[in-house]
LOTOR-739550 format. One record per residue (C-alpha): residue number from 1; residue in three letters; chain; x, y, z. Coordinates in steps of 0.02 Angstrom, whole numbers, plus 50000, padded with zeros to 5 digits. Last residue first. Example, Ala and Ser with C-alpha at 12.3 -4.5 7.8 and 13.67 -1.06 7.14 Angstrom:
<atoms>
ATOM num residu chaine     X     Y     Z
ATOM   2    Ser      A 50684 49947 50357
ATOM   1    Ala      A 50615 49775 50390
</atoms>
This chain:
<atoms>
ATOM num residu chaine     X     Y     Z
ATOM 501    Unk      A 52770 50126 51683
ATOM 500    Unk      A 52714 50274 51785
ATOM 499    Unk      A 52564 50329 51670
ATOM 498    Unk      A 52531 50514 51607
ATOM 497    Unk      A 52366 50589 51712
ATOM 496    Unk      A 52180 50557 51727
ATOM 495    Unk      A 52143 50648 51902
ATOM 494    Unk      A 51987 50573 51985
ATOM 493    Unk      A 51822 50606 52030
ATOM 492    Unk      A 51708 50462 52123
ATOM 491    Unk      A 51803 50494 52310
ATOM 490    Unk      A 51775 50684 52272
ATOM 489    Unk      A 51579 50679 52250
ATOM 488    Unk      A 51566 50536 52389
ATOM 487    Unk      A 51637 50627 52531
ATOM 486    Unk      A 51500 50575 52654
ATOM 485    Unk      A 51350 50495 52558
ATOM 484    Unk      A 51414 50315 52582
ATOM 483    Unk      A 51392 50195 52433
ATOM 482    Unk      A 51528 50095 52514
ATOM 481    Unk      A 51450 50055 52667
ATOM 480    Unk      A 51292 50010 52578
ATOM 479    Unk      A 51117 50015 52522
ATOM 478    Unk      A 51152 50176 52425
ATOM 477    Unk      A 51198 50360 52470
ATOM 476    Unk      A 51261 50406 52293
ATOM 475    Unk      A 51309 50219 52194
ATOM 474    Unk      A 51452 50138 52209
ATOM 473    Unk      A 51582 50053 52102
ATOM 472    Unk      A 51701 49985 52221
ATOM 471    Unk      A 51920 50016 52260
ATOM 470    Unk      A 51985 49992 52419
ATOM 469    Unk      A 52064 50143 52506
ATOM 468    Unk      A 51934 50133 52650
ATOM 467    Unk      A 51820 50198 52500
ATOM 466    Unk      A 51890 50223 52342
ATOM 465    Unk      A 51734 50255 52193
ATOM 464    Unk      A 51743 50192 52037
ATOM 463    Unk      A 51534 50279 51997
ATOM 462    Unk      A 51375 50183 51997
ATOM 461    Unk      A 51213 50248 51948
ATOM 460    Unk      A 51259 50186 51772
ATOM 459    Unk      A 51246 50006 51817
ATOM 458    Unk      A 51313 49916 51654
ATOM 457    Unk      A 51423 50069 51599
ATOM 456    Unk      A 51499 50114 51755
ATOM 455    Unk      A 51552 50286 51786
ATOM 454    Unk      A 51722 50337 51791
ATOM 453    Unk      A 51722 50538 51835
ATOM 452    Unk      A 51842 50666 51762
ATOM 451    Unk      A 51957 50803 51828
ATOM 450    Unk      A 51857 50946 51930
ATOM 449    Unk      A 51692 50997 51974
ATOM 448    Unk      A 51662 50881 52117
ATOM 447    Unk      A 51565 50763 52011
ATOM 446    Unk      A 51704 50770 51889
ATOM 445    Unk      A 51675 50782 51711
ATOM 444    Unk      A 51615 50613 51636
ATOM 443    Unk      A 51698 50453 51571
ATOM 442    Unk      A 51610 50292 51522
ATOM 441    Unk      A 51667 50141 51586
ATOM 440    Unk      A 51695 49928 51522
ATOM 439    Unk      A 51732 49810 51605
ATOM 438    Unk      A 51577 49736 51695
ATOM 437    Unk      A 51482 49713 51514
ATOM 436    Unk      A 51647 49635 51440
ATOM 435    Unk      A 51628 49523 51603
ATOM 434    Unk      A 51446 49487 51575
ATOM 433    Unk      A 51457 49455 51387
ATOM 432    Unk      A 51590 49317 51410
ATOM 431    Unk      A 51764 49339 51350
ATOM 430    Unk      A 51861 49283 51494
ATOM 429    Unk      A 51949 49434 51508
ATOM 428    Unk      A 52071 49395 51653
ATOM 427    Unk      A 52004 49499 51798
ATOM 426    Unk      A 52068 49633 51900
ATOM 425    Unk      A 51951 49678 52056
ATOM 424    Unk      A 51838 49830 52095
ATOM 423    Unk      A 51683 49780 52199
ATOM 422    Unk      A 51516 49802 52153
ATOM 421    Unk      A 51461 49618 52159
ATOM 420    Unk      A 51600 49602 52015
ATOM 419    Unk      A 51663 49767 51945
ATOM 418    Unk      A 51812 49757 51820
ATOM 417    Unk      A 51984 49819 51786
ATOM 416    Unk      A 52062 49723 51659
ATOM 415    Unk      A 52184 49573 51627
ATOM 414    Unk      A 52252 49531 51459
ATOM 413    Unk      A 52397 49575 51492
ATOM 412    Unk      A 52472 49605 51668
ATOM 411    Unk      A 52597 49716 51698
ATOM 410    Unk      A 52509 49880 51598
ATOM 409    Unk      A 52351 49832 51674
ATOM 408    Unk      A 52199 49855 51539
ATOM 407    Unk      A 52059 49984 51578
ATOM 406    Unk      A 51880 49969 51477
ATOM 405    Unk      A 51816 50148 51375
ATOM 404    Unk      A 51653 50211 51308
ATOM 403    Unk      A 51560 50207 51133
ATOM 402    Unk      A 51635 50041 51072
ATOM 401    Unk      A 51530 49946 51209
ATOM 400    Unk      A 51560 49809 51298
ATOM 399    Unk      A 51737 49781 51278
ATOM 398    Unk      A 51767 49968 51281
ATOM 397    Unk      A 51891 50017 51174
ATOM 396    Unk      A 52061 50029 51281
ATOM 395    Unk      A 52138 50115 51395
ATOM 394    Unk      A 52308 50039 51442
ATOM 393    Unk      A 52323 50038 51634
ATOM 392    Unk      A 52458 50095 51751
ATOM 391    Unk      A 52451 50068 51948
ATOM 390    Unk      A 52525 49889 51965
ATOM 389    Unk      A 52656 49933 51827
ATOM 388    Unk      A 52717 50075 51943
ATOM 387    Unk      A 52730 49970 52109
ATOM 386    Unk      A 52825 49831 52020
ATOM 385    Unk      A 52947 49962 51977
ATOM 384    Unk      A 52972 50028 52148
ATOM 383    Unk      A 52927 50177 52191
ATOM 382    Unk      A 53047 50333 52192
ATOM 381    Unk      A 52948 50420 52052
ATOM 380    Unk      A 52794 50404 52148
ATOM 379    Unk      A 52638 50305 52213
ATOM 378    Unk      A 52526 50307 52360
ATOM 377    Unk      A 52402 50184 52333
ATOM 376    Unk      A 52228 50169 52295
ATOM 375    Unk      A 52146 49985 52290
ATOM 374    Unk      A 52082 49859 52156
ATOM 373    Unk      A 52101 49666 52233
ATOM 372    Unk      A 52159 49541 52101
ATOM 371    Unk      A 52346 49530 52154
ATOM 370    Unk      A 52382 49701 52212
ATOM 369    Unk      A 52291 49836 52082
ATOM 368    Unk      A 52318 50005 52079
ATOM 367    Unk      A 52238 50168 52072
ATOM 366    Unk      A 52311 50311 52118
ATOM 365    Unk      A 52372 50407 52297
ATOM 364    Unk      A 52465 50545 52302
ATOM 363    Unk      A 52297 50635 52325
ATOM 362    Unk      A 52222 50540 52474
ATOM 361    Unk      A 52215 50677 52619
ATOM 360    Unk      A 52082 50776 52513
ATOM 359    Unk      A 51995 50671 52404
ATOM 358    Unk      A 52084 50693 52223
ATOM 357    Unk      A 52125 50495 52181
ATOM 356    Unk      A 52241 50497 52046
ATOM 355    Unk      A 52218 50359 51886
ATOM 354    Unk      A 52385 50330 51804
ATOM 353    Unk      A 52371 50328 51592
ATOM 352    Unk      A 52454 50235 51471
ATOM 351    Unk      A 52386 50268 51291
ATOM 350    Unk      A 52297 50137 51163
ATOM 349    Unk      A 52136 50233 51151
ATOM 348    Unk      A 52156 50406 51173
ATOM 347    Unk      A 52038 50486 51323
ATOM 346    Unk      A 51953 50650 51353
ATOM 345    Unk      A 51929 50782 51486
ATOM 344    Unk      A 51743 50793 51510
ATOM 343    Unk      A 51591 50710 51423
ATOM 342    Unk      A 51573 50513 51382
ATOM 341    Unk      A 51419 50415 51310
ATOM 340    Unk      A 51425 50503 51146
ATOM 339    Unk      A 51274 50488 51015
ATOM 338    Unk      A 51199 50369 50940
ATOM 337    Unk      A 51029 50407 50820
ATOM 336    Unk      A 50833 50378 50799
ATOM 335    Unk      A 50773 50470 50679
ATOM 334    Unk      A 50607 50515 50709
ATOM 333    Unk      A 50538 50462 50563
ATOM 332    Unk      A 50587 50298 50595
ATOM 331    Unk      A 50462 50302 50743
ATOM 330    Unk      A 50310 50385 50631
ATOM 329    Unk      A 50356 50259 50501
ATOM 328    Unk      A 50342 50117 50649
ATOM 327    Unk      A 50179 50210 50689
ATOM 326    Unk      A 50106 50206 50511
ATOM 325    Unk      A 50133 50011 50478
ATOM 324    Unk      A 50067 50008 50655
ATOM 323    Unk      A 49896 50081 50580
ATOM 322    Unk      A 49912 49954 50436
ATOM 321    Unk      A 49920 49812 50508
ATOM 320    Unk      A 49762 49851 50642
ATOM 319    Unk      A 49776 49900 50809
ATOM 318    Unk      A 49677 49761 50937
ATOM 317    Unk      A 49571 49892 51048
ATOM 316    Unk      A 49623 50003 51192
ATOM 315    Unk      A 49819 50051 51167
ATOM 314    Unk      A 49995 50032 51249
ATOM 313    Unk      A 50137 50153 51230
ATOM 312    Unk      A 50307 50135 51216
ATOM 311    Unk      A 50461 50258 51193
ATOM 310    Unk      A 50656 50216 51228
ATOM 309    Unk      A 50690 50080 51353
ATOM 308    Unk      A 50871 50000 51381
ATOM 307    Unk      A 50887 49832 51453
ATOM 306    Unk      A 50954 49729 51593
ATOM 305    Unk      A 50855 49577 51682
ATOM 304    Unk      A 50850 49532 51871
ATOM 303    Unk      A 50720 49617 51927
ATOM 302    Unk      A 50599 49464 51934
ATOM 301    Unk      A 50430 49598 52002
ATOM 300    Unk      A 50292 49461 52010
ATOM 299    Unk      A 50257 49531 51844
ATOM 298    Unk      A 50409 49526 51783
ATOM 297    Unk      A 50521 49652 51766
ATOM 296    Unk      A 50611 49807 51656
ATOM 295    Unk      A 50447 49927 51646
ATOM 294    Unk      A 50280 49878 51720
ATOM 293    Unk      A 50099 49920 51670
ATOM 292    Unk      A 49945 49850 51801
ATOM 291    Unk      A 49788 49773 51702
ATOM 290    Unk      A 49734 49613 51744
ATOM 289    Unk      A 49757 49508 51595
ATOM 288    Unk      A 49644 49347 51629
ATOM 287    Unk      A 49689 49270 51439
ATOM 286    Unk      A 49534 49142 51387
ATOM 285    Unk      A 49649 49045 51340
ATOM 284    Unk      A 49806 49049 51407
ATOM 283    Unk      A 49764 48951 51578
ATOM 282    Unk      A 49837 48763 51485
ATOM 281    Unk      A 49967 48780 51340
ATOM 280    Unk      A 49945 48793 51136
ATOM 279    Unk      A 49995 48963 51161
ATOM 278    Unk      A 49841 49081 51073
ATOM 277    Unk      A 49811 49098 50897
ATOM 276    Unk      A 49880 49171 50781
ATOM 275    Unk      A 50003 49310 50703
ATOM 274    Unk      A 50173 49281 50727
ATOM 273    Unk      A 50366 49361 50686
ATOM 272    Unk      A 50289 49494 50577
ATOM 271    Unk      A 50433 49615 50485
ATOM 270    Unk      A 50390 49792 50534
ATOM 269    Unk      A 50474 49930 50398
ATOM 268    Unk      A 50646 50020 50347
ATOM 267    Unk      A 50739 50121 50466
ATOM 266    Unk      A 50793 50181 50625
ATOM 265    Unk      A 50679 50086 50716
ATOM 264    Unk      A 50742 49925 50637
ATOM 263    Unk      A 50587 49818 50651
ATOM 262    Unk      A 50504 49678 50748
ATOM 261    Unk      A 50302 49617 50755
ATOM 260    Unk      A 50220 49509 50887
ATOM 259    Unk      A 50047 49450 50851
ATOM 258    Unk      A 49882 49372 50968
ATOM 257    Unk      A 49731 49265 50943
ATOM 256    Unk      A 49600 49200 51068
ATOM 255    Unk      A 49515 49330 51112
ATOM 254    Unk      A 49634 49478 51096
ATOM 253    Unk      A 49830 49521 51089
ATOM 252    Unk      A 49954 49634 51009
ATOM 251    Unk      A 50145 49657 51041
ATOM 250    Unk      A 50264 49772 50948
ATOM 249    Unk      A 50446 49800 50969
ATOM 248    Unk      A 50539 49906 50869
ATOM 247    Unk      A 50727 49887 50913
ATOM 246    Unk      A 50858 50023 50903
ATOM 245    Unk      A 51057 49945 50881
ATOM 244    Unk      A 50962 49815 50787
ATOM 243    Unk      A 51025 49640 50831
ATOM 242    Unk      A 50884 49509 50821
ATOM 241    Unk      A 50887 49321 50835
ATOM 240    Unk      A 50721 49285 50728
ATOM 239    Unk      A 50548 49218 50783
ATOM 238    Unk      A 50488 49133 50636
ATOM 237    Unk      A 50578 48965 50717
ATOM 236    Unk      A 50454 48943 50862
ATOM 235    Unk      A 50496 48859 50998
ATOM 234    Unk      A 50433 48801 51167
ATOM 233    Unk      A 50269 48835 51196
ATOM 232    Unk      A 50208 48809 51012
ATOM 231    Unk      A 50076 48945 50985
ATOM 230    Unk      A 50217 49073 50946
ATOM 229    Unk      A 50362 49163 51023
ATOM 228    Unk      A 50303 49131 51208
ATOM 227    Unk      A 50407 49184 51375
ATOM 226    Unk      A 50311 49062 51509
ATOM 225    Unk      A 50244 49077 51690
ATOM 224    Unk      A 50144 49231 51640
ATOM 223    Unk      A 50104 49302 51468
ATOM 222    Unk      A 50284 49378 51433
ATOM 221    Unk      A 50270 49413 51231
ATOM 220    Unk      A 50426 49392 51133
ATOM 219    Unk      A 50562 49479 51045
ATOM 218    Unk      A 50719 49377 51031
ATOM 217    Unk      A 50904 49395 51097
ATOM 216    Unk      A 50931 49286 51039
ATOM 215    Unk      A 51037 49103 50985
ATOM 214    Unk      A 50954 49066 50824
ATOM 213    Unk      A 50783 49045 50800
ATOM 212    Unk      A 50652 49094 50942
ATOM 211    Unk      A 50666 49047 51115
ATOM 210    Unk      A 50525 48965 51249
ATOM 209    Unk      A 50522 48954 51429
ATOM 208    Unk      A 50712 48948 51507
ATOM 207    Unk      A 50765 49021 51342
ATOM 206    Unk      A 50838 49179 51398
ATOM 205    Unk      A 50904 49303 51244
ATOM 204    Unk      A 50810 49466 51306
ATOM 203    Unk      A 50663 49577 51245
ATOM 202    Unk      A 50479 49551 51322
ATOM 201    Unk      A 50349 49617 51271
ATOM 200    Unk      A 50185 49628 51395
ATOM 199    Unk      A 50015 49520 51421
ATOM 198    Unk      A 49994 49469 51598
ATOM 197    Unk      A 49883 49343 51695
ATOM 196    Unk      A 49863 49212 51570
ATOM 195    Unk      A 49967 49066 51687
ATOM 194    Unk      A 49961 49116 51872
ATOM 193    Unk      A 49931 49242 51993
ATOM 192    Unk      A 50134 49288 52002
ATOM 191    Unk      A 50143 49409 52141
ATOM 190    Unk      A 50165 49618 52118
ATOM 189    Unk      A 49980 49642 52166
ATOM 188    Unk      A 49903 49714 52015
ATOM 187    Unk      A 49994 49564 51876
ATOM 186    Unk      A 50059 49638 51722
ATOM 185    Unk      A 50012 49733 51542
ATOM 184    Unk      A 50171 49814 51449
ATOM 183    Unk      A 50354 49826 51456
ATOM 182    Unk      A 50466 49688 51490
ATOM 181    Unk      A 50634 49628 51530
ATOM 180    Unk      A 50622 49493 51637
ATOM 179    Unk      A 50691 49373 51713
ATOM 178    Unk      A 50876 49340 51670
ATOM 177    Unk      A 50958 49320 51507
ATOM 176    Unk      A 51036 49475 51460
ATOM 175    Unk      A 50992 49641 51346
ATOM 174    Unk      A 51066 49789 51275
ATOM 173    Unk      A 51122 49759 51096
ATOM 172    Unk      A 50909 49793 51046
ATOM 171    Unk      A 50904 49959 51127
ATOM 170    Unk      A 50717 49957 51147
ATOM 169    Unk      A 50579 50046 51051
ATOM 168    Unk      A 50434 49970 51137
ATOM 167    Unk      A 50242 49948 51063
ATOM 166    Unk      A 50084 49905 51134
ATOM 165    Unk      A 49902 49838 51090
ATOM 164    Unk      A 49738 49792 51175
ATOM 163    Unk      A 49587 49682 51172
ATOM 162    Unk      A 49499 49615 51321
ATOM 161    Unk      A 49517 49450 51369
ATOM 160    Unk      A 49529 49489 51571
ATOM 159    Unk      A 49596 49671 51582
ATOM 158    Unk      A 49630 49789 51447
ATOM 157    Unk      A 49703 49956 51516
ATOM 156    Unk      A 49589 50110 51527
ATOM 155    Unk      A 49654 50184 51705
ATOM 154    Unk      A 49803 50080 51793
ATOM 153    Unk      A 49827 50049 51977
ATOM 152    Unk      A 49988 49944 51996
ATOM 151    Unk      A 50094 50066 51898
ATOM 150    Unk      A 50250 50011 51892
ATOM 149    Unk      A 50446 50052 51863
ATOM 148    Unk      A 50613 49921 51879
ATOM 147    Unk      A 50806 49913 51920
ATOM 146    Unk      A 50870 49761 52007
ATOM 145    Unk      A 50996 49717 51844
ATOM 144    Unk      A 51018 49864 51762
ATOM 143    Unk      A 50875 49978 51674
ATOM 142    Unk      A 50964 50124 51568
ATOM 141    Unk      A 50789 50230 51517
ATOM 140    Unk      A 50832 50328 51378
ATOM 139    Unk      A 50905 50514 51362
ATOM 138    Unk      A 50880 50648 51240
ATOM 137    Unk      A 51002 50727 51132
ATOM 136    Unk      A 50934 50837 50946
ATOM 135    Unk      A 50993 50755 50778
ATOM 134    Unk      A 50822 50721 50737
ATOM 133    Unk      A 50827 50616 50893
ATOM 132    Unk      A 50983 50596 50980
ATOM 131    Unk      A 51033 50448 51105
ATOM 130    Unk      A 51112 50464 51271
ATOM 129    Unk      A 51060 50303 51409
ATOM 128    Unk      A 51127 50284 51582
ATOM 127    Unk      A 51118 50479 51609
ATOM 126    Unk      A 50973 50497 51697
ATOM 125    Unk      A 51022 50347 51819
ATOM 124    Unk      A 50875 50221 51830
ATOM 123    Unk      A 50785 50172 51987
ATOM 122    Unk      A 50819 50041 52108
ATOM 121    Unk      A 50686 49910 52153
ATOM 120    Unk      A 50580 49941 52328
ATOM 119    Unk      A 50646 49828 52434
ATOM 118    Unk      A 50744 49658 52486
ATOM 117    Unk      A 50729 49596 52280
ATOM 116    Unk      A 50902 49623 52202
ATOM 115    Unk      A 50981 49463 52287
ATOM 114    Unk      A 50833 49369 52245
ATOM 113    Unk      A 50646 49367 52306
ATOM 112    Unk      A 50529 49373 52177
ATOM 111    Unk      A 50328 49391 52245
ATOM 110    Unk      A 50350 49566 52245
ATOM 109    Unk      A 50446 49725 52328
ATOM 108    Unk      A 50397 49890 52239
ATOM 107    Unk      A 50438 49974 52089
ATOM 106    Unk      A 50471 50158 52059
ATOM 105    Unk      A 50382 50242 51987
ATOM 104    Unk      A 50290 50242 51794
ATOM 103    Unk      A 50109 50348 51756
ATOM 102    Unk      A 49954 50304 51692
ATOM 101    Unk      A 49892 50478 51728
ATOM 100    Unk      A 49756 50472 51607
ATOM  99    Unk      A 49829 50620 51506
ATOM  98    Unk      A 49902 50508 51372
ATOM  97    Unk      A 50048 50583 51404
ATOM  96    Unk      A 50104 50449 51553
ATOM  95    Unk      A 50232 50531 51650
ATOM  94    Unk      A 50413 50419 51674
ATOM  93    Unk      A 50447 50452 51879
ATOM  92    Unk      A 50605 50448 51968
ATOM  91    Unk      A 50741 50447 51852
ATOM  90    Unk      A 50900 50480 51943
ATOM  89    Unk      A 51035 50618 51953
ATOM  88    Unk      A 51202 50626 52005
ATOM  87    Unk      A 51306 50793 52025
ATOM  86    Unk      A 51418 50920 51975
ATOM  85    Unk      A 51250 50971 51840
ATOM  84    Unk      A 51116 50878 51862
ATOM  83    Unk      A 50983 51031 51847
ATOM  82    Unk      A 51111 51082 51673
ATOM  81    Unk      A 51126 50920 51610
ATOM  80    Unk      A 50925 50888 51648
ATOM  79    Unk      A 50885 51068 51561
ATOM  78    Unk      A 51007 51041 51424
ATOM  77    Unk      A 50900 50856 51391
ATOM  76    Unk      A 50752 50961 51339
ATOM  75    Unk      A 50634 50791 51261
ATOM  74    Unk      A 50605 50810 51073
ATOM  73    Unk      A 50440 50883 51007
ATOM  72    Unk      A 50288 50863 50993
ATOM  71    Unk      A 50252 51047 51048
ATOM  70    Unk      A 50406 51113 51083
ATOM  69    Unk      A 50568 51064 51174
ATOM  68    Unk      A 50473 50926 51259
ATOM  67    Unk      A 50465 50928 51455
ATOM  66    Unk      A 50579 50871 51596
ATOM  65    Unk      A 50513 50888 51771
ATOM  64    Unk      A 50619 50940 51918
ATOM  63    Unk      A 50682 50851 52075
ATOM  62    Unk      A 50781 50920 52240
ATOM  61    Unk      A 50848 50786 52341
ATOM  60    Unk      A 50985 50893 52385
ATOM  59    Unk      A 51163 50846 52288
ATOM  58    Unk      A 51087 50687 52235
ATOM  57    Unk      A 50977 50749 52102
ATOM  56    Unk      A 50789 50675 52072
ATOM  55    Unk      A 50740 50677 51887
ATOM  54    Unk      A 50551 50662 51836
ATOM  53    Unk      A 50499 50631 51676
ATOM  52    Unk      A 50413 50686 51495
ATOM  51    Unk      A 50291 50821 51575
ATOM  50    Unk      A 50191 50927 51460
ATOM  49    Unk      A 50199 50987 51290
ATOM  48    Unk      A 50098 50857 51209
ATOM  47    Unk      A 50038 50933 51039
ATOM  46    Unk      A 50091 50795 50892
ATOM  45    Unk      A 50087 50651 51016
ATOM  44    Unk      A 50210 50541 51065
ATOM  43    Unk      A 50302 50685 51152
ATOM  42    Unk      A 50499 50616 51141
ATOM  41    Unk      A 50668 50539 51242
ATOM  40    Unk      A 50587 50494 51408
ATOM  39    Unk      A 50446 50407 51348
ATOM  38    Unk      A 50290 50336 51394
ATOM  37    Unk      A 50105 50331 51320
ATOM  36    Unk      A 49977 50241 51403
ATOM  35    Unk      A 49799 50214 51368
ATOM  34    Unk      A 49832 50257 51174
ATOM  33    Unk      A 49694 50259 51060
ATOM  32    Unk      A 49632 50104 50953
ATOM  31    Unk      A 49479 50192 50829
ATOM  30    Unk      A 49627 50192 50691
ATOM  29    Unk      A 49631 50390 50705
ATOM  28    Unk      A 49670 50368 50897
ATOM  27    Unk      A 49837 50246 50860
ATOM  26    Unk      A 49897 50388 50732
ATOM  25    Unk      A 49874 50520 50862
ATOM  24    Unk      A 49976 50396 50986
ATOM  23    Unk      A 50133 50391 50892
ATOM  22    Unk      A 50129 50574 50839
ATOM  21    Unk      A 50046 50669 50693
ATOM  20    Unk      A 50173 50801 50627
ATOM  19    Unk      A 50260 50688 50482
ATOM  18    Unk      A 50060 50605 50426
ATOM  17    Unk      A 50011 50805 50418
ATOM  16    Unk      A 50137 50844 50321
ATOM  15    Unk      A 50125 50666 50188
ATOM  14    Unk      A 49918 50721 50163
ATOM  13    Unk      A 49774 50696 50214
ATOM  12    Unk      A 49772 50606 50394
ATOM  11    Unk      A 49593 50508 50403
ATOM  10    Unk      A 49703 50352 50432
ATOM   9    Unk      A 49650 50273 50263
ATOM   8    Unk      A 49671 50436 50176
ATOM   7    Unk      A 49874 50422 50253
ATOM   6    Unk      A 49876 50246 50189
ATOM   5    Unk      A 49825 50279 50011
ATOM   4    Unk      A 49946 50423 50022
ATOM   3    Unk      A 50083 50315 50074
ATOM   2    Unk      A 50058 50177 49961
ATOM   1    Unk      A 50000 50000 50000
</atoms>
């Protein structure tokens, strides 16, 4: 079908008016409107001016809402830089814009207890995720493992069998195997009620329930107590491995049939992955959806899961083909783009650098590495040569992502710094996901207004940090010792400086 046949079709008349309708206009004129509609990086409608999301700073407390930069428009990421400036910042609430006040906070406990699961989950850091739209920045949603949003008491969303819709535009390279990374329709109460209880995509490589073809990470829908790609519960081979740096995800369900669609959002259109009828499995027919939204878990709130959310709404009404035809166009049309995960004083790949601390009482001290355990030092000429190698590192790409930086020890190659249950150690690179994931660091200018801080790239809240001259990434007045609020702006910033060895 042709654009302009399309655009009549939708009531829209012409190729300007299809370019300034937004995600959720398009979903309205195809008699399925929007109950939800989230993002942090966009308006998904074509005259939304209010509230994006909420960012909480940790020099005060003090929190301030991020709006579009016009109508429509892309999300004002100069006012978070300049609210968060010198200091961290977290994502506290994602608005809804569909002005039912379906709105995203923080998660609390559920049914899921694991090492992530004592409290209300964490929330994301605000800077976890750059990205340009249109050429203009913005910021995603960064969720790392024990990181999650909900909205147990939800306005308009489909509950038993009832019909309903939803995209995602995910980061599709960001992504693991644990339980679960979802968006979309979940359990009220935060337990697991049983099989048919939650409708929502899911985006990760786990195949504990059900897989796709290839290895993963697939697309698939989360409907409780299994991870389906198709009516077969375990398998089904139409579901491709997909790698697009920005995913289009796309999830519809009614009585007794359901669809999943994928697509590059930067380009190109939706390729259909199923479309039929419901798991060939016990409680999944009729569905017994019960209407709460959640962001990066499950519905009995598994945090475990990583992944990086974009936009997504969720609709009244089973969209048809051609309407989300028109929204991934809308989505592609935004433009969807990388952009630089470091700021400050910058790095060359392939030079030897020493790493200063800069608290007061600890500046001839850097950071070095004595067996496998990351600490600070005092080090100078007069040190001994063993000394020097133990407190130089070759920067390097970053193993687990090209855009930011991972630290190799000048006297032992192949070994890098990495964070393992949050402490600093040096680790032989193994070559698995995780530890590429764990080694790798994105610089910053420093929290306390000088030199540069390290932040982590898998749990972006968390900063290298020396405390009790042993070496952590921590996270501003966290769960513990080490995440200490006293001192922490100048015990995350460090002095970058020519190497010893």
């Amino acid at each position: 079908m042709s654009l302009r046949p399309r655009l009549l079709a939708l009531g829209l008349a012409s190729t300007s008016s299809m370019v300034s309708a937004g995600p959720c206009d398009i979903y309205k004129s195809g008699g399925t409107p929007c109950i939800a509609a989230h993002s942090t990086t966009r308006a998904l409608y074509n005259a939304y001016n209010g509230s994006l999301y909420q960012v909480k700073r940790g020099s005060d407390g003090a929190t301030t809402n991020i709006a579009p930069l016009s109508d429509g428009g892309v999300a004002n990421a100069t006012a978070q830089d300049t609210f968060c400036v010198d200091t961290t910042c977290l994502i506290t609430i994602i608005y809804d814009q569909s002005g039912r006040g379906n709105h995203l906070t923080q998660a609390p406990p559920g049914g899921f207890k694991g090492p992530e699961s004592n409290g209300y989950d964490n929330l994301a850091s605000a800077f976890g995720a750059p990205v340009s739209l249109n050429g203009q920045k913005a910021y995603g949603v960064f969720v790392s493992p024990g990181t999650g949003y909900r909205n147990n008491a939800v306005s308009g969303s489909a509950k038993g069998d009832a019909a309903e819709g939803m995209y995602a535009v995910l980061d599709g390279m960001h992504y693991n195997s644990a339980c679960c990374f979802d968006y979309g329709n979940a359990e009220t109460n935060n337990l697991d009620t049983g099989n048919g209880h939650m409708e929502a995509i899911y985006f990760g490589d786990s195949t504990h329930w059900g897989s796709g073809s290839g290895k993963g990470p697939w697309i698939m829908a989360d409907l409780e107590n299994g991870l389906f790609s198709g009516a077969n519960p375990k398998q089904n081979t139409g579901d491709p491995s997909v790698s697009y740096r920005f995913l289009t995800a796309l999830l519809k369900g009614g009585p007794n049939k359901w669809a999943m669609k994928g697509g590059n959002a930067a380009s190109g259109s939706l390729s259909t992955y199923y479309n039929g009828v419901r798991p060939r499995a016990s409680g999944y027919n009729p569905m017994k959806k019960e209407g709460a939204i959640i962001l990066g878990i499950g519905g009995d709130n598994s945090n475990g899961a990583q992944g990086t959310f974009y936009e997504g709404v969720m609709t009244s009404g089973y969209p048809s083909d051609a309407i989300e035809d028109s929204v991934q166009a809308n989505i592609v049309g935004a433009k969807y783009a990388t952009t630089s995960s470091t700021s400050g004083p910058g790095l060359t790949v392939g030079s030897d650098i020493s790493i200063r601390a800069t608290t007061p009482g600890s500046t001839d001290r850097y950071l070095a590495h004595t067996g496998s355990t990351l600490n600070i030092q005092a080090v100078s000429s007069p040190s001994t040569t063993a000394l020097k190698g133990q407190s130089t590192w070759t920067v390097r790409t970053g193993l687990g992502n090209g855009a930011c930086f991972s630290f190799e020890s000048k006297d032992t190659t192949g070994s890098y710094i990495r964070h393992n249950k949050f402490e600093l150690q040096l680790g032989a690179n193994d070559g698995s996901k995780i530890f590429k994931e764990d080694a790798t660091f994105c610089l910053q200018a420093g929290l306390s207004g000088r030199g540069s801080s390290i932040r982590s790239w898998s749990y972006p809240t968390r900063y290298i940090r020396h405390y009790e001259n042993k070496g952590y990434v921590a996270s501003n007045s966290g769960v513990h010792m080490f995440d200490s609020a006293t001192s922490f702006n100048s015990d995350v910033t460090w002095v970058i400086g020519s190497s010893f060895a």
